[in-house]
C-alpha positions as CSV (number, residue, x, y, z in Angstrom):
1,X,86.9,88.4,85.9
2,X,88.0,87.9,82.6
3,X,91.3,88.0,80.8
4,X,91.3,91.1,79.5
5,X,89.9,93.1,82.8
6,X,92.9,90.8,84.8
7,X,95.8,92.4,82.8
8,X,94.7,96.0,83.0
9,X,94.6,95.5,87.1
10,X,97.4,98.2,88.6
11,X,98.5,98.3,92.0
12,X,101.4,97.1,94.4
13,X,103.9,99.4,96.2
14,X,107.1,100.6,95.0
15,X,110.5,101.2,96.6
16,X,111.6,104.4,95.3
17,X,114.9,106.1,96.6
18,X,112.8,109.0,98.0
19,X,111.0,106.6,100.3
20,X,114.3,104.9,101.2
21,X,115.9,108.1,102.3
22,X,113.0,109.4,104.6
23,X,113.5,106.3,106.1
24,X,116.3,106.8,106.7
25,X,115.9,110.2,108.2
26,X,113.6,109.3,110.6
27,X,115.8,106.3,112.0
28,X,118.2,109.4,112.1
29,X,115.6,111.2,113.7
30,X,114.4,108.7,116.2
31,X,118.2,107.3,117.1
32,X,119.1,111.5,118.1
33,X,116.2,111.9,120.2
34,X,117.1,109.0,122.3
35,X,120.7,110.0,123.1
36,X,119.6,113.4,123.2
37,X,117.1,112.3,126.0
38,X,119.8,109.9,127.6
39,X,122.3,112.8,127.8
40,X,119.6,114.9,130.0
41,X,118.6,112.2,131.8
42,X,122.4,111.7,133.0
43,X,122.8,114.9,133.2
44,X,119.9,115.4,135.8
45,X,120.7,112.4,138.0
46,X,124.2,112.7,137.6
47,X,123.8,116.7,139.3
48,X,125.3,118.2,136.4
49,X,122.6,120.3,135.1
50,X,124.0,124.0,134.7
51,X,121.7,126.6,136.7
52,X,119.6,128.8,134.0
């Protein structure tokens, strides 16, 4: 390759505040499921489950 076809080579990733956030949601996301999950678990061995 020569100089020219070099310099007008694009690419990389960038860190936008977009990405950042949803990022941030889904650890959000993820970190809610678990203590919702924990809570039924308890809940279920512990005998405390209310009859539906």
């Amino acid at each position: 390759m020569g100089k020219e076809e070099l310099l007008q080579i694009v690419g990389g990733i960038n860190i936008t505040g977009t990405l950042l956030s949803n990022v941030y949601k889904l650890g959000v996301l993820i970190l809610d499921a678990g203590r919702s999950l924990g809570s039924a678990i308890r809940r279920i061995v512990g005998g405390s489950m209310c009859p539906i």
